[in-house]
C-alpha positions in Angstrom: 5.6 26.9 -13.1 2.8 29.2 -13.2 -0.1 28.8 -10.7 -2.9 27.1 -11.3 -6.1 28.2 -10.6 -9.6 27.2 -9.8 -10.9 29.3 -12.9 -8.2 27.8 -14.9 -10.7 24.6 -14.7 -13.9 26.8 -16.0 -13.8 27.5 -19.3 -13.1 23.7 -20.3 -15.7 22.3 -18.3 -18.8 24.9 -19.5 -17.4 23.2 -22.8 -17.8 20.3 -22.4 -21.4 20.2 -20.8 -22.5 22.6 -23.5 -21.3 20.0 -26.3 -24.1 17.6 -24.0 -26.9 20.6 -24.6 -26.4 21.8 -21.0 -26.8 25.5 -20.6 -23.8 26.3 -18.2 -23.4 29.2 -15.5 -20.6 30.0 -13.0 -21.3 30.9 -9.3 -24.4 30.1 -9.2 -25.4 30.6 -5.7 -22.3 28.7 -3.6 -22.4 25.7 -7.1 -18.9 26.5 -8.8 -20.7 25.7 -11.7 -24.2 24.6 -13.0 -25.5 22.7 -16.0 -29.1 22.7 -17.2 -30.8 21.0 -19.8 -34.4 21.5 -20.8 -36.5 20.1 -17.6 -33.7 17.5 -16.5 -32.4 17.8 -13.5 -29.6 20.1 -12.8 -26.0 19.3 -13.1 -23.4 20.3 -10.9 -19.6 20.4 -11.4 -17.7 21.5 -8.3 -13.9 22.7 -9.2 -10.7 22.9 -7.3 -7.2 22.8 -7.7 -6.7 18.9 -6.3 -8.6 16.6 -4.3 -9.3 17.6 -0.8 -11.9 16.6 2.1 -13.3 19.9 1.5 -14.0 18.6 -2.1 -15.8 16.1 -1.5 -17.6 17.6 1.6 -18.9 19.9 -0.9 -19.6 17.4 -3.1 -21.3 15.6 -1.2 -23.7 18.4 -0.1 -24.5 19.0 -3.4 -25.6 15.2 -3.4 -29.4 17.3 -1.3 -30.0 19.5 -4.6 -29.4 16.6 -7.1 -27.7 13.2 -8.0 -26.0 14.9 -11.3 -23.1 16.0 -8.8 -19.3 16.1 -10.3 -15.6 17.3 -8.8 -13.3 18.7 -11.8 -9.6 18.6 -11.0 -6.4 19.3 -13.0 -4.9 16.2 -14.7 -1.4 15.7 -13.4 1.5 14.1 -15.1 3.6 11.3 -13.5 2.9 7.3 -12.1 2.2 8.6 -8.6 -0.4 11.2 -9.8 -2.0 8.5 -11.5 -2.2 6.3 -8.6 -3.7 9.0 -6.3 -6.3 9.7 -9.0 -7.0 6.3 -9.3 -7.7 6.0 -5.4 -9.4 9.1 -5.2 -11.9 8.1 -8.5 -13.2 4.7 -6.7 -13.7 6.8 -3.6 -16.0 8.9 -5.6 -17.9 6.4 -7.3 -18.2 4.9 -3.3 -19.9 8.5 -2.7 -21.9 8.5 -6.4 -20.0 11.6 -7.4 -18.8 12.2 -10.4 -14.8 12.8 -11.8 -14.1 14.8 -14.6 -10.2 16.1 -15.0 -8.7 18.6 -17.0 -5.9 18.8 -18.6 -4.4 22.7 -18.6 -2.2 22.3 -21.3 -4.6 22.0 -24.2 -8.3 22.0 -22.3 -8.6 18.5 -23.1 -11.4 17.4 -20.6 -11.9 13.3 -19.5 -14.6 12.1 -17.4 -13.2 9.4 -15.6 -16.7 8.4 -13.2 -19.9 9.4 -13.7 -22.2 9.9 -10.7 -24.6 7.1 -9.7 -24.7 4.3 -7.1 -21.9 1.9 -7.1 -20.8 -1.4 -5.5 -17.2 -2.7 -5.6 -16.4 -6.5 -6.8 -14.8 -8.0 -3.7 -12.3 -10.0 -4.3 -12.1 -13.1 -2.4 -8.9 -13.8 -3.0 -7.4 -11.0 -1.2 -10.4 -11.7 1.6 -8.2 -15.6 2.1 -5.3 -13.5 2.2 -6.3 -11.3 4.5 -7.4 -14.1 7.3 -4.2 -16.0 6.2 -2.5 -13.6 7.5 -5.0 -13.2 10.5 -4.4 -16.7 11.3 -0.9 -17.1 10.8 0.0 -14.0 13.5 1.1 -15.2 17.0 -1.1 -13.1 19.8 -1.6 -9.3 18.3 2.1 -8.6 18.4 1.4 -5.0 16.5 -0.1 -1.8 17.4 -2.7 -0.2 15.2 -1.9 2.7 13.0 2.4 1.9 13.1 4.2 2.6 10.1 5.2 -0.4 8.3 8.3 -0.2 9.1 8.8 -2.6 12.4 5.8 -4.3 11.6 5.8 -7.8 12.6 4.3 -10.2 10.2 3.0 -14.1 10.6 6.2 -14.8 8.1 8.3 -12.8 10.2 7.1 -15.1 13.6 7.6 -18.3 11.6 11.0 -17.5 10.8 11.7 -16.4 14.1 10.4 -20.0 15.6 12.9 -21.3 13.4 15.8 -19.3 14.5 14.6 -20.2 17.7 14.8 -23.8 17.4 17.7 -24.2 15.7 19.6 -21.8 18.2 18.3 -24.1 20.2 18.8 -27.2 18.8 21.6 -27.1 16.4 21.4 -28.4 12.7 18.5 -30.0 12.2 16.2 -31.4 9.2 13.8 -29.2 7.9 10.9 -31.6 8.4 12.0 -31.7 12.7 11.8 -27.8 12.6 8.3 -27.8 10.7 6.8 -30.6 13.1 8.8 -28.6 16.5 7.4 -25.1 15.7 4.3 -26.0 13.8 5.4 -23.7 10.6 4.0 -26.2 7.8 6.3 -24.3 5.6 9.8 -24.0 7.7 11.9 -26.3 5.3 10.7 -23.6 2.2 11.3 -20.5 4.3 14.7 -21.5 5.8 15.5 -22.3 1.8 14.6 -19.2 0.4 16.5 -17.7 3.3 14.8 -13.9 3.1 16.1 -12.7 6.4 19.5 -14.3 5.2 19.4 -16.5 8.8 20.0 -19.6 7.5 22.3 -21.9 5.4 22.0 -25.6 4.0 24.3 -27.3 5.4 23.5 -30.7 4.0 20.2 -31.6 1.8 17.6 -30.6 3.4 19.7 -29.7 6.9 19.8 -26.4 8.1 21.5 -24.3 10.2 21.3 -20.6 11.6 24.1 -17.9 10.9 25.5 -15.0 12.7 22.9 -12.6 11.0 20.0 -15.2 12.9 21.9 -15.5 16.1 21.8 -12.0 16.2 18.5 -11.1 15.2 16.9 -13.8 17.8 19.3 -12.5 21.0 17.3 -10.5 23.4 18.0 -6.8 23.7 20.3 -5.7 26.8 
């Protein structure tokens, strides 16, 4: 695969601001590239061959010699690509700069963001799901910045309350190990059995299995 370069990026990006009107010039100064149009203000299109802090620190900059400020990247192919374009486009709009992409194939140029003040939509729904989960957690039983891998969640703590009890306690009904451990939902977490802890061993009695026992026994 040949290497792609920042000039590779150029030629289709003067075209497309000069199908706006925009007089266009390269290296203007430390710009990458400058549009003007009659007495508007000046637009700027900063290139490079991916997204980087260094992009958008330039970018950014650029935001002190006018609001018309754009990155240009190459459009990559693939679901992950995508993705990280996606992420990286509503960072943008948090920083009112503009996205355009190229793609070096055929030139074809998309402008995914334009520059301009922007406010996310919030969604409240993941907000209750986000102090569920708050709530739900026992103490602060993780560290900050851990992998996910390890990570203890609230489900994780009501299963092990479970375990716990019935280890304890032997079979029991799930209602006795939702009132014991306080886990409103232990007779539909023992059921759907995601840890693979628990069996039915009558309606609505459970019990724990080897893979439980083992999972609750302290480390030696």
């Amino acid at each position: 695969m040949a290497r792609i370069s920042e000039t590779d990026l150029y030629a289709p990006v003067k075209a497309l601001l000069e199908r706006q009107g925009y007089v266009v010039k390269a290296e203007v100064g430390a710009v990458d590239v400058v549009g003007r149009r009659g007495d508007e203000p000046p637009v700027i299109v900063e290139l490079k061959t991916s997204f980087s802090l260094t992009l958008l620190q330039q970018a950014v900059a650029r935001l002190a010699i006018t609001d018309n400020v754009y990155v240009c990247v190459p459009r990559q192919s693939g679901r992950a690509s995508w993705k990280a374009l996606q992420a990286n486009v509503k960072l943008c709009r948090r920083l009112g700069i503009g996205v355009i992409t190229v793609r070096l194939s055929d030139g074809f140029t998309e402008t995914l963001a334009d520059p301009g003040p922007y406010t996310p939509r919030k969604s409240p729904n993941k907000a209750k799901a986000l102090l569920r989960e708050f709530d739900r957690l026992r103490g602060d039983p993780n560290v900050g910045g851990a992998t996910r891998q390890g990570i203890v969640t609230g489900y994780r703590q009501d299963a092990i309350a479970c375990a716990e009890f019935l280890a304890s306690e032997g079979l029991s009904k799930g209602a006795v190990v939702a009132k014991a451990t306080g886990v409103k939902t232990a007779t539909r977490l023992m059921a759907d059995n995601h840890y693979g802890w628990f069996e039915r061993v009558a309606v609505g009695i459970y019990g724990l299995t080897e893979v439980g026992q083992e999972a609750i026994r302290p480390a030696e």
